[in-house]
C-alpha positions in Angstrom: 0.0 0.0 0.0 1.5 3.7 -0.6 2.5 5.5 2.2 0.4 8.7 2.2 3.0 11.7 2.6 1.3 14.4 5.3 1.7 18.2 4.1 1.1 20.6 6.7 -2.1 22.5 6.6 -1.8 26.1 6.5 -2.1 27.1 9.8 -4.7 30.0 8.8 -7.2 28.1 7.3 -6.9 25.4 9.7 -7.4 27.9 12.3 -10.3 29.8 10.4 -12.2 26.3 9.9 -11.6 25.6 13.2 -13.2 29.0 14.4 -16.7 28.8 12.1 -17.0 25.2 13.1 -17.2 25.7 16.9 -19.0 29.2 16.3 -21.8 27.6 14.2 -21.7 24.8 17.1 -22.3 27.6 19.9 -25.1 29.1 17.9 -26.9 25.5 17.2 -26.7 24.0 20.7 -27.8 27.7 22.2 -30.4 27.4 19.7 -31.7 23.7 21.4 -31.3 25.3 24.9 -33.8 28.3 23.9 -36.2 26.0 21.9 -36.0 23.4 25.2 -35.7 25.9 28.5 -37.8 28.7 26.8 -40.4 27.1 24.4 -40.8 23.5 25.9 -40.1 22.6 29.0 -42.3 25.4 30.7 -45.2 24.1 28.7 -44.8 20.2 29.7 -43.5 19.6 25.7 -40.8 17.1 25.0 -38.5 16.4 22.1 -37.7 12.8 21.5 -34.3 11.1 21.8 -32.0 11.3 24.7 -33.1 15.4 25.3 -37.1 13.5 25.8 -35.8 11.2 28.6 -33.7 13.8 30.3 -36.4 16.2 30.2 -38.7 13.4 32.1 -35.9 12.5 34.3 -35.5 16.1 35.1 -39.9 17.0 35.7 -39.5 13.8 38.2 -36.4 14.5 40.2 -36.3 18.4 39.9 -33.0 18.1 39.3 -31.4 20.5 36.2 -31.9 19.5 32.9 -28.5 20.3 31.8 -26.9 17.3 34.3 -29.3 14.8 32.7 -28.3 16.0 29.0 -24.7 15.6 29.8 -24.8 12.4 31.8 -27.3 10.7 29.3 -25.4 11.4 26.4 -21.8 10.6 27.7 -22.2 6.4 27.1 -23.2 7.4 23.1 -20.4 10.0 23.2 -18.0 7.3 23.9 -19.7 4.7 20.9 -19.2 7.9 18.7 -15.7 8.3 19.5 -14.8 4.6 19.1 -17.2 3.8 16.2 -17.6 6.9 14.1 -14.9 9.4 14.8 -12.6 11.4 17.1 -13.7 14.9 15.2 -17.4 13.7 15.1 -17.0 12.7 19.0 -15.7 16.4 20.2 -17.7 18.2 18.0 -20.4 16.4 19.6 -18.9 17.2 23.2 -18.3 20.1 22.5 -22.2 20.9 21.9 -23.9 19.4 24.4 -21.4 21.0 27.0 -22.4 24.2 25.5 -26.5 23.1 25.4 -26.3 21.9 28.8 -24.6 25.9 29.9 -27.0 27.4 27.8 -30.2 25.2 29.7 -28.9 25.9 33.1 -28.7 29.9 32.2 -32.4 29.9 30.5 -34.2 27.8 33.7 -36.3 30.5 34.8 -36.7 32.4 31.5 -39.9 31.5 29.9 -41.7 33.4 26.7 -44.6 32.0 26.9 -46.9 31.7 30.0 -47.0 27.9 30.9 -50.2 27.0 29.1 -49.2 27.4 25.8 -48.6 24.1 25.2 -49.4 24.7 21.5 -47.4 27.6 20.8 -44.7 26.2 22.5 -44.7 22.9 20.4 -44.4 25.0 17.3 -42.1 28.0 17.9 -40.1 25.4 20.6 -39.9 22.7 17.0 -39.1 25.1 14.9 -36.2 26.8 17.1 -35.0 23.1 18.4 -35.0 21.9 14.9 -32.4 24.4 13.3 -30.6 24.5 15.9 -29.8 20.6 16.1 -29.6 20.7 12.3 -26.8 23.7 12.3 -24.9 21.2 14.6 -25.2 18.1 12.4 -24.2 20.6 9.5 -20.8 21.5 11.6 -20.5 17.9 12.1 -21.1 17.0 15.3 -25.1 15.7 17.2 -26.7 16.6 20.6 -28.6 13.5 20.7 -27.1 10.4 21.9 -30.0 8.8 19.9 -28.7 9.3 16.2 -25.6 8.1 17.0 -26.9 4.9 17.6 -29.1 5.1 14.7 -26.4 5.6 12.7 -24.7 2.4 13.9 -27.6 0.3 13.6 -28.5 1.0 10.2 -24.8 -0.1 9.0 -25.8 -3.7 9.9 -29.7 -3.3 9.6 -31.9 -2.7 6.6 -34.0 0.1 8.2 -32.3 4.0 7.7 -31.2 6.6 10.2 -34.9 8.1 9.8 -36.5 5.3 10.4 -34.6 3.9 13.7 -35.1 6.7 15.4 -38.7 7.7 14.8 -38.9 3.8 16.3 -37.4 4.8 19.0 -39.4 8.0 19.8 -42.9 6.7 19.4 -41.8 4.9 23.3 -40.2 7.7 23.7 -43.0 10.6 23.1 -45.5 8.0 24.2 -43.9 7.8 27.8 -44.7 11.5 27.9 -48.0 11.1 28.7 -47.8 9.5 31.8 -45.2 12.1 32.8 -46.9 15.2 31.7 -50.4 13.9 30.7 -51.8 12.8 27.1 -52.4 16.2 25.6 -49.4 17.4 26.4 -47.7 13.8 24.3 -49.5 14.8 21.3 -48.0 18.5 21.3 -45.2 16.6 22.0 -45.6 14.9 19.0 -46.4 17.8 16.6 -43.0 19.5 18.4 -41.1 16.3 17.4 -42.9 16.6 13.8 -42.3 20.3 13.5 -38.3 19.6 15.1 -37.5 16.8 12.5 -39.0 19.0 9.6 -36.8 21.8 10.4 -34.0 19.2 10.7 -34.2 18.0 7.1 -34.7 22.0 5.8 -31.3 23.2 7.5 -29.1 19.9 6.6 -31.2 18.7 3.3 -32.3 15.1 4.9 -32.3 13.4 7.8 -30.5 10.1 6.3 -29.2 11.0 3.5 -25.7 9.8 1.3 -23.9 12.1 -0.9 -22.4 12.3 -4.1 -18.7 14.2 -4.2 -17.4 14.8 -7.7 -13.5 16.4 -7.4 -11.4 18.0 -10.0 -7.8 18.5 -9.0 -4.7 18.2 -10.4 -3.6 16.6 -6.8 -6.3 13.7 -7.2 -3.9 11.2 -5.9 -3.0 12.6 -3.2 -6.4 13.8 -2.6 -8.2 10.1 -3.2 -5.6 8.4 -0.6 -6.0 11.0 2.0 -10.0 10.0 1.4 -9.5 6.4 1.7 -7.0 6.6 4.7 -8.9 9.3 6.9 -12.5 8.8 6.0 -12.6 4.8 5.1 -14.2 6.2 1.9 -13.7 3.9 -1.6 -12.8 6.6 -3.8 -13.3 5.8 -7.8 -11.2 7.9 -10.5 -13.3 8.9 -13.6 -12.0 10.1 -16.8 -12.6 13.6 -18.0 -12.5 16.2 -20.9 -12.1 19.9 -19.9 -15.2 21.6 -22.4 -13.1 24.7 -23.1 -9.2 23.7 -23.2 -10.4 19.9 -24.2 -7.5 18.6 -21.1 -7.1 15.1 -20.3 -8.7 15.3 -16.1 -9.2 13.1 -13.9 -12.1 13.6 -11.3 -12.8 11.5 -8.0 -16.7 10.3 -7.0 -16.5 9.3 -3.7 -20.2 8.6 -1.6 -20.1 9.8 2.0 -22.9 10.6 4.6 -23.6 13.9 5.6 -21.7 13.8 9.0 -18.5 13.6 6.7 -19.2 16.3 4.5 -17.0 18.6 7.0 -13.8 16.3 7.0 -14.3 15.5 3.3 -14.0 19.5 2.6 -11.2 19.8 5.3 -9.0 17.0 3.6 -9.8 18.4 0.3 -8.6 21.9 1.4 -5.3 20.9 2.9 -4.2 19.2 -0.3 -5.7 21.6 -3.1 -7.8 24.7 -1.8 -8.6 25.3 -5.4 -10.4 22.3 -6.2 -13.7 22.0 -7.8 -15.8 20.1 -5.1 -19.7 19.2 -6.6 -21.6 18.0 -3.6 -25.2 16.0 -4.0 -27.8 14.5 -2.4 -28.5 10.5 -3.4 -31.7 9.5 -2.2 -30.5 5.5 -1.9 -27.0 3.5 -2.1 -26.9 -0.2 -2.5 -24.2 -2.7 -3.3 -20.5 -2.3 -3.1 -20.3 -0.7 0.1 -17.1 0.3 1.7 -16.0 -0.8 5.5 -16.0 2.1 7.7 -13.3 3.4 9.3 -13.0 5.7 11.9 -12.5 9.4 10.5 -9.3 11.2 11.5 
């Protein structure tokens, strides 16, 4: 096998990337924490997932959200970090530290007056819902709950999507002995609303992409893929339209949580690359073992 030679990054960019990526992780996880402490909670509404059980655990034990949000998601933190990737697994950290803050600051803050169950299962959704999806879009989760997902439909026929609205139906269910039945089914519409707003701000839920790269580095580029990502990389032959050149372009499929380290590694070797990025709406056959990204 050829030894992939590292270059150094530029220290600039790295740092720049580095900066957005955590800032757009702030502003999603303090997103979740005003859709939760503000919009939710106060009304008895719950989302599903790990953030459903801890809001349950907290009404019962009136003890902070925040602690139940960190605890709860600390076991799936550590599968994360061993089965999908140490960048994935801080990013992750890195949120819910900063959502779990940003609960414990919002605690008695409430826009609505509790009795808005309604209102607050739509304007709580919609808030939650970007915000979760601005973090999956940087790369990281705040859910223990997709991380397993994510696991499970590697060796499962059944997709990301489906596993965990699975999951939340017990989930959403248990609400109502918790908080009463009406206040389950706004939890259900919050859910509905929340998972809506997911698929709007990271275009799907469970969804595989397509990545098309032109570079004169394509070598270097399609190793660094194939060592850091696990990714099978195929080179295509191409036919520059205007000078008629001899290229050759990568296709690579990837899931959306690797769309950040895919650009990264891209970057570092060829910053002026042409990178085409799609949506596929199903992969079969010929698929690639994982490995963990680095």
């Amino acid at each position: 096998m050829t030894k992939i030679s590292k270059i150094p990054a530029n220290p600039k960019n790295k740092a720049k990337r580095l900066f957005q990526r955590a800032a757009m992780i702030i502003f999603g996880a303090t997103l979740m924490a005003v859709g939760l402490e503000i919009f939710l909670v106060p009304n008895g509404v719950i989302d599903g997932g790990v953030t459903g059980i801890s809001i349950m655990a907290s009404k019962i034990t009136g003890y902070p959200l925040g602690i139940f949000l960190t605890l709860l998601n600390l076991p799936f933190l550590l599968i994360g970090y061993k089965q999908i990737g140490k960048t994935f697994a801080l990013s992750t950290l890195f949120g819910i530290i900063v959502m779990s803050i940003g609960t414990a600051l919002l605690h008695n803050v409430s826009a609505l007056t509790p009795g808005e169950p309604l209102l607050g299962a739509i304007f709580g959704g919609v808030i939650l819902g970007v915000g979760v999806g601005l973090v999956i879009r940087s790369g990281g989760s705040l859910d223990g709950t997709e991380i397993v997902a994510i696991l499970v439909s590697e060796k499962t026929p059944f997709s990301v999507g489906e596993i965990v609205l699975f999951v939340n139906i017990f989930i959403l269910g248990s609400a109502g002995f918790v908080f009463g039945w009406p206040n389950a089914l706004y939890s259900m519409i919050a859910y509905y609303i929340a998972m809506k707003m997911i698929d709007i701000t990271i275009e799907g839920l469970d969804q595989s992409k397509s990545v098309w790269i032109i570079s004169e580095k394509y070598r270097d580029i399609g190793d660094a893929l194939t060592d850091r990502l696990g990714r099978g990389v195929t080179y295509l032959e191409g036919e520059g339209g205007f000078t008629g050149e001899s290229k050759k372009v990568i296709f690579v499929v990837i899931t959306r949580l690797e769309e950040a380290k895919l650009k990264s590694i891209v970057e570092d070797w060829d910053p002026h690359a042409f990178v085409a990025i799609g949506n596929i709406h199903d992969v079969k056959g010929g698929r690639f073992k994982k490995k963990g990204i680095h």
